[in-house]
MARFIRO-380421 format. One record per residue (C-alpha): residue in three letters; residue number from 0; x, y negated, z negated. Coordinates in nm, 2 decimals. Layout:
BEGIN
 residu num      X      Y      Z
    ALA NUM      X      Y      Z
...
***
This chain:
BEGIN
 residu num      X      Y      Z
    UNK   0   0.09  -0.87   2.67
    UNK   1  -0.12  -0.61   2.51
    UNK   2  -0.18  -0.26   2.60
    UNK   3  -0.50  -0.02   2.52
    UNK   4  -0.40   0.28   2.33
    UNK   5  -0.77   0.43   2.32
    UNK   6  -1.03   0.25   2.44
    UNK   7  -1.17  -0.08   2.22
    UNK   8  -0.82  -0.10   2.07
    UNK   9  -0.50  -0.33   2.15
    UNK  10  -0.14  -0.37   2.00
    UNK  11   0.14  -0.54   2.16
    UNK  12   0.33  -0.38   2.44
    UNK  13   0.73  -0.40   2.29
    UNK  14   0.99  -0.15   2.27
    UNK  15   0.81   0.15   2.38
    UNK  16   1.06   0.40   2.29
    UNK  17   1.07   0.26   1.93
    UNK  18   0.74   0.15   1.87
    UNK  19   0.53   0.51   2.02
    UNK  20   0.71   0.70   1.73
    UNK  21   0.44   0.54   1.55
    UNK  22   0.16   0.38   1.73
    UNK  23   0.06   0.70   1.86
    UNK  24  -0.28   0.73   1.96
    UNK  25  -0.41   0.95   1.62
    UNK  26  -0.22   0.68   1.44
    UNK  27  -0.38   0.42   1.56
    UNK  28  -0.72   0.58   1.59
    UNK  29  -0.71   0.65   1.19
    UNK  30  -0.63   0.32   1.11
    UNK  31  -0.93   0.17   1.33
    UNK  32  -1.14   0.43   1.21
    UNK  33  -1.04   0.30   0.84
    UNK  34  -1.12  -0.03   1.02
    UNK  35  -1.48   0.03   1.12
    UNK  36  -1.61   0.25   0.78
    UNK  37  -1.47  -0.03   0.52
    UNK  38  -1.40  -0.34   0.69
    UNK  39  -1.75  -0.50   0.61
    UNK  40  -1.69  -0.39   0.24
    UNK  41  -1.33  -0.55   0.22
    UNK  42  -1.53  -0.88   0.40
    UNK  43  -1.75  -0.83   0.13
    UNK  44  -1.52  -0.82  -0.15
    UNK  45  -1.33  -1.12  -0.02
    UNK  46  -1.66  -1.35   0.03
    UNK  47  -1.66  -1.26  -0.40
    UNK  48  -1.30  -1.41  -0.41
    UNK  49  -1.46  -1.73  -0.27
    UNK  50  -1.81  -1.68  -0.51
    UNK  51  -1.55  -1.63  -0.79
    UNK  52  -1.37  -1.92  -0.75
    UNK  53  -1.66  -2.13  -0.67
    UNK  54  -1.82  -2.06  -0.99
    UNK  55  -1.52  -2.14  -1.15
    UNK  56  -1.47  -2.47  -1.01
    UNK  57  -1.84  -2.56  -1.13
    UNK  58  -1.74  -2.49  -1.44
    UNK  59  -1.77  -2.10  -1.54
    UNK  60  -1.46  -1.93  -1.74
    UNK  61  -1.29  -1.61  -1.73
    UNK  62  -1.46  -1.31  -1.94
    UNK  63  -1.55  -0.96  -1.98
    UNK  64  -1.83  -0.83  -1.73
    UNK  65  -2.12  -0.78  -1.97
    UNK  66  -2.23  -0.48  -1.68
    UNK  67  -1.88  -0.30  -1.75
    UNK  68  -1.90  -0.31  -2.13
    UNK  69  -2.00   0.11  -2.14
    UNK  70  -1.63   0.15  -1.97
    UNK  71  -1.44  -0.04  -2.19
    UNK  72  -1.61   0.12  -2.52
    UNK  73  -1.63   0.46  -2.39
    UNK  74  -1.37   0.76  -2.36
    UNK  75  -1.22   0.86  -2.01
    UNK  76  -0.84   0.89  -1.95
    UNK  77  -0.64   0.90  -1.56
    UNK  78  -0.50   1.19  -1.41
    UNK  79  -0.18   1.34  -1.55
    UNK  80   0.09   1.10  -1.37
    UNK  81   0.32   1.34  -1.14
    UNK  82   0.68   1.47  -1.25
    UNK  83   0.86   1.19  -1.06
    UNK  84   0.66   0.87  -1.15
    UNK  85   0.72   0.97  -1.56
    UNK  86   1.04   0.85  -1.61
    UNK  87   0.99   0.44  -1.44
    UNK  88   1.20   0.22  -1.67
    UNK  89   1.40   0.11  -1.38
    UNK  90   1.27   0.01  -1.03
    UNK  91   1.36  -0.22  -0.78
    UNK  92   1.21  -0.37  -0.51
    UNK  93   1.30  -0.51  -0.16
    UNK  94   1.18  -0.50   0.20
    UNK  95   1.18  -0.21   0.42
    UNK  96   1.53  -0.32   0.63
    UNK  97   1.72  -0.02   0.73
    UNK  98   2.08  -0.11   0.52
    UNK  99   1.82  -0.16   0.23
    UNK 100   1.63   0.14   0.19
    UNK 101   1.90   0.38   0.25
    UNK 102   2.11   0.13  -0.04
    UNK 103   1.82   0.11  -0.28
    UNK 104   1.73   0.50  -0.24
    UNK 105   2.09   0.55  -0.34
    UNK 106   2.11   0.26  -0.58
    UNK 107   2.02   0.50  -0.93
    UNK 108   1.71   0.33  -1.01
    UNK 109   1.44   0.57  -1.08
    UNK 110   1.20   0.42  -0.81
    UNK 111   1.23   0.20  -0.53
    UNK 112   0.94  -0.01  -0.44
    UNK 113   0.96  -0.05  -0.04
    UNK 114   0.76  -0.40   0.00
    UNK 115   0.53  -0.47   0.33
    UNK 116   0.42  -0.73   0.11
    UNK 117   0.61  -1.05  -0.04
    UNK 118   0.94  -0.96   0.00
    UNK 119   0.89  -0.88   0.37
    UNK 120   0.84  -1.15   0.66
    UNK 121   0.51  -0.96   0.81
    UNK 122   0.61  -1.00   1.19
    UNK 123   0.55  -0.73   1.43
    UNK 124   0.92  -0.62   1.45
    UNK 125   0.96  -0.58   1.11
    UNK 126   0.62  -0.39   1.03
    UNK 127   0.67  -0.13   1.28
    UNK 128   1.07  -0.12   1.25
    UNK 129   0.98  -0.08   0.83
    UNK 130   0.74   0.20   0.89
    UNK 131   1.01   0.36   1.12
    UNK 132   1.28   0.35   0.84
    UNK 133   1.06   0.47   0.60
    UNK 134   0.97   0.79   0.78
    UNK 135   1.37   0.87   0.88
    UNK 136   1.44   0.84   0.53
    UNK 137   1.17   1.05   0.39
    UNK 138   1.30   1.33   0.65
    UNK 139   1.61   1.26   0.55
    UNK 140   1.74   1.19   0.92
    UNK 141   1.82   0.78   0.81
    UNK 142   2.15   0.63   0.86
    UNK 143   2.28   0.25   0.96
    UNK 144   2.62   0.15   1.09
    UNK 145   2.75  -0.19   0.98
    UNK 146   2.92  -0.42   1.21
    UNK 147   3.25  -0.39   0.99
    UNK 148   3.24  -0.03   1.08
    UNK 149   3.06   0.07   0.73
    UNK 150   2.84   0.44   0.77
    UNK 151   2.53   0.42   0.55
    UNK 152   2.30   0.79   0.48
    UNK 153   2.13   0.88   0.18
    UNK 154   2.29   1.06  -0.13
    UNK 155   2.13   1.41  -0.22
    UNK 156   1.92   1.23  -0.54
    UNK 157   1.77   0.93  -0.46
    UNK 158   1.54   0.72  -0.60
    UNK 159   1.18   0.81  -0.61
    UNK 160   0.97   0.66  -0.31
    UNK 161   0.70   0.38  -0.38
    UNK 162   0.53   0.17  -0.10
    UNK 163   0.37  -0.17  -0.12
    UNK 164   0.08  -0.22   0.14
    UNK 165  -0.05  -0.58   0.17
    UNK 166  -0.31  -0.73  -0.01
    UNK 167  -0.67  -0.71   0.12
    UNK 168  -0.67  -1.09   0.23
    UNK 169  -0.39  -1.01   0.46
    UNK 170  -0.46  -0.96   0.86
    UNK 171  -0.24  -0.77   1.10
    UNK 172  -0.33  -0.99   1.42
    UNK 173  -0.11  -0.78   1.63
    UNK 174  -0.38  -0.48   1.62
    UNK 175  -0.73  -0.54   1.68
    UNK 176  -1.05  -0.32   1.68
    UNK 177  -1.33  -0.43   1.93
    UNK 178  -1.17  -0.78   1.94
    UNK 179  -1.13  -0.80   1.57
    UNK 180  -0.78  -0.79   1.38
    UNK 181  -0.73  -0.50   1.13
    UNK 182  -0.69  -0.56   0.79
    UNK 183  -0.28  -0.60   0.70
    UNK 184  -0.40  -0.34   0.41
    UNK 185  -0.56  -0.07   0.62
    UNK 186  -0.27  -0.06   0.87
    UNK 187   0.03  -0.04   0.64
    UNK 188  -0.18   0.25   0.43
    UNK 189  -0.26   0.48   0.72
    UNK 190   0.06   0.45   0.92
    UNK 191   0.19   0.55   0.60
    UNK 192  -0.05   0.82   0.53
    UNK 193  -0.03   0.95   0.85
    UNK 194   0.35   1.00   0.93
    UNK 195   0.46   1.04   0.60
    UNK 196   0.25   1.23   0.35
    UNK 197   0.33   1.56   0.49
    UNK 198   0.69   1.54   0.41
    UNK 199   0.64   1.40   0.08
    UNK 200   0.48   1.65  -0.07
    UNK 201   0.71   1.95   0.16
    UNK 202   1.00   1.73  -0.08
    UNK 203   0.78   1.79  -0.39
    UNK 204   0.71   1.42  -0.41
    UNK 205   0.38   1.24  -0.28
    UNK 206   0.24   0.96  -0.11
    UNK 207   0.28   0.70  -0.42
    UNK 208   0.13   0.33  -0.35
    UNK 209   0.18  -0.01  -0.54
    UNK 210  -0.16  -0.24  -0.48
    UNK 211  -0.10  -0.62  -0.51
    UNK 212  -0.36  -0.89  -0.56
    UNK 213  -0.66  -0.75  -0.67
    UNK 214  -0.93  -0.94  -0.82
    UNK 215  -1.18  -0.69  -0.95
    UNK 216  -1.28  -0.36  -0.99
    UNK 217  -1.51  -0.36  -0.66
    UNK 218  -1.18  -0.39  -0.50
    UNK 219  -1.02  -0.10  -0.66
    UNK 220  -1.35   0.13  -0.55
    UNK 221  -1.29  -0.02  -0.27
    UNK 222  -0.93   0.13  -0.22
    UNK 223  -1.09   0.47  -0.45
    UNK 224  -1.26   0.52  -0.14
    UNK 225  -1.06   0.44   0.09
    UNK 226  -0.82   0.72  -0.03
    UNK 227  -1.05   0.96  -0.15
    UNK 228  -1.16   1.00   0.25
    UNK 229  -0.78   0.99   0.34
    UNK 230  -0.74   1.30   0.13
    UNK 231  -0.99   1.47   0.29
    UNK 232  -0.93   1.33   0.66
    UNK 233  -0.57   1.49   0.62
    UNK 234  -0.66   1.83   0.44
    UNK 235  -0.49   1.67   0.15
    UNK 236  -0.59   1.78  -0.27
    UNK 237  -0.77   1.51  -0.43
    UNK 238  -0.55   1.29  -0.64
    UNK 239  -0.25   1.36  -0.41
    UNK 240  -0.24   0.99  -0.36
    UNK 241  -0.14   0.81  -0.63
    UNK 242  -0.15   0.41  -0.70
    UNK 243   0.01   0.16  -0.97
    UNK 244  -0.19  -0.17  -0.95
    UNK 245  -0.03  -0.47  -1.01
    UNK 246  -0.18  -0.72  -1.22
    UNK 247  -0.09  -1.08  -1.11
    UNK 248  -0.41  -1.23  -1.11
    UNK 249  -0.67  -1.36  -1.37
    UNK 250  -0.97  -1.19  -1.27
    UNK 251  -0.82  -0.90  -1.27
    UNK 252  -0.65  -0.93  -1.62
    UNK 253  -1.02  -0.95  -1.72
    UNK 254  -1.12  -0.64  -1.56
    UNK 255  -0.78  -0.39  -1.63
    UNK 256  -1.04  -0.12  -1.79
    UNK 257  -1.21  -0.10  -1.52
    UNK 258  -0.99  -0.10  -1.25
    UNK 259  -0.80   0.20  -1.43
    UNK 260  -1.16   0.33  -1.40
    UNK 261  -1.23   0.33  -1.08
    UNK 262  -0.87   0.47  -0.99
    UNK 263  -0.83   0.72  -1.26
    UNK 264  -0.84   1.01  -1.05
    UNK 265  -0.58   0.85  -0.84
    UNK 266  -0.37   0.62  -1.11
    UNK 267  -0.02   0.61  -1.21
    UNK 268  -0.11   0.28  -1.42
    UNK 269  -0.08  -0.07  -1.37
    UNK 270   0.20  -0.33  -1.41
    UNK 271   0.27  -0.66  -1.50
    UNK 272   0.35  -0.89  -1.19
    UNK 273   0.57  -1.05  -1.40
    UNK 274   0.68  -1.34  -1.18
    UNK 275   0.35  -1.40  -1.15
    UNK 276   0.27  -1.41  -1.59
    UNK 277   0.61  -1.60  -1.60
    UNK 278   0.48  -1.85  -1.32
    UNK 279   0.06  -1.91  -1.52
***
């Protein structure tokens, strides 16, 4: 059963009281506007995946783009990483359970990477349960009782906030815009965005985003623009969002400079995806 929340556009009808804390209708209209400005350029970038790899099957190996050489032999730097991403020597990760966030925000690590990617099963329940848990704990208002009578809430320093939207080759089937599904990317990012951001930055923190499985630097201006209209669509400075990039992927281990490039205004660096070098 599905349910229109503005016309053209349908999620799942389940636990209403839960579930409307964050499908609310400007919630859901900013991710399917998201959804109609850059859906045919994601499309695009993922027919270039399939390009890529076809070239590489007849034959063609990894290199620098010729076309991006002024980048890598020019100067340019990123923005000045904010006061709370400096210090990242240890982070953990997980998904975006209720027990887990309030443990890992409490844990001492410096960050805490909340996963809607890998570590996270991607059903509805979770998704929208995740994005729930995310926002109590931000406003400080989480807590979880155990079934052996354990009380959980956050400690008065916690970790530093990080969030893990999935890939762009990743669908969200249970939301779809004029019969189409949203892209898994677009929904986690603006649900985020959208009920979160705010209190961030009231908290002296911001809205802080790790991007997994990018394969070029079209992707990452891709995702550039993506935020740089978020910003502005929310009254927001420019460069309050702020992105690590993950490099587990060859093409993209061919293309770091650029990538950096096309983020710098919105860059906190990039990272190894280490289980990913350990597995090549």
């Amino acid at each position: 059963m599905k349910r229109d929340l503005i016309p053209g556009i349908q999620i799942p009808a389940e636990q209403p009281n839960l579930y409307d804390r964050i499908l609310t209708p400007a919630a859901v209209g900013f991710v399917a506007h998201l959804h109609r400005k850059y859906e045919q350029r994601r499309r695009a970038c993922m027919q270039a995946r399939k390009d890529r790899q076809a070239a590489l099957d007849a034959g063609e190996t990894f290199s620098f783009l010729p076309e991006t050489r002024s980048i890598r032999e020019s100067e340019w730097t990123v923005g000045a990483v904010p006061k709370d991403l400096q210090d990242r020597r240890v982070e953990i990760t997980g998904p975006t359970e209720r027990k887990m966030v309030i443990n890992a925000l409490n844990s001492g690590a410096d960050g805490f990477m909340a996963d809607f990617e890998d570590a996270n099963s991607p059903t509805w329940p979770n998704m929208i349960e995740g994005h729930v848990n995310l926002r109590d704990a931000i406003e400080r208002t989480i807590t979880y009782d155990g079934s052996d009578g354990r009380h959980y809430e956050l400690n008065d320093d916690v970790a530093t906030l990080l969030v893990r939207p999935r890939g762009w080759h990743l669908p969200e089937r249970h939301v779809e815009v004029g019969g189409e599904p949203v892209a898994g990317a677009f929904f986690d990012f603006a649900m985020y965005m959208f009920h979160c951001a705010p209190a961030l930055l009231q908290r002296g923190s911001g809205p802080y985003f790790y991007l997994p499985k990018m394969e070029s630097h079209k992707e990452a201006r891709l995702w550039a623009d993506v935020f740089r209209f978020t910003e502005e669509a929310l009254g927001l400075d420019h460069g309050t969002i702020r992105c690590t990039v993950l490099i587990e992927t060859l093409p993209a281990a061919f293309e770091m400079e650029e990538i950096l490039y096309e983020l710098r205004e919105h860059s906190a660096g990039l990272n190894a995806g280490r289980w990913d070098y350990i597995f090549s």
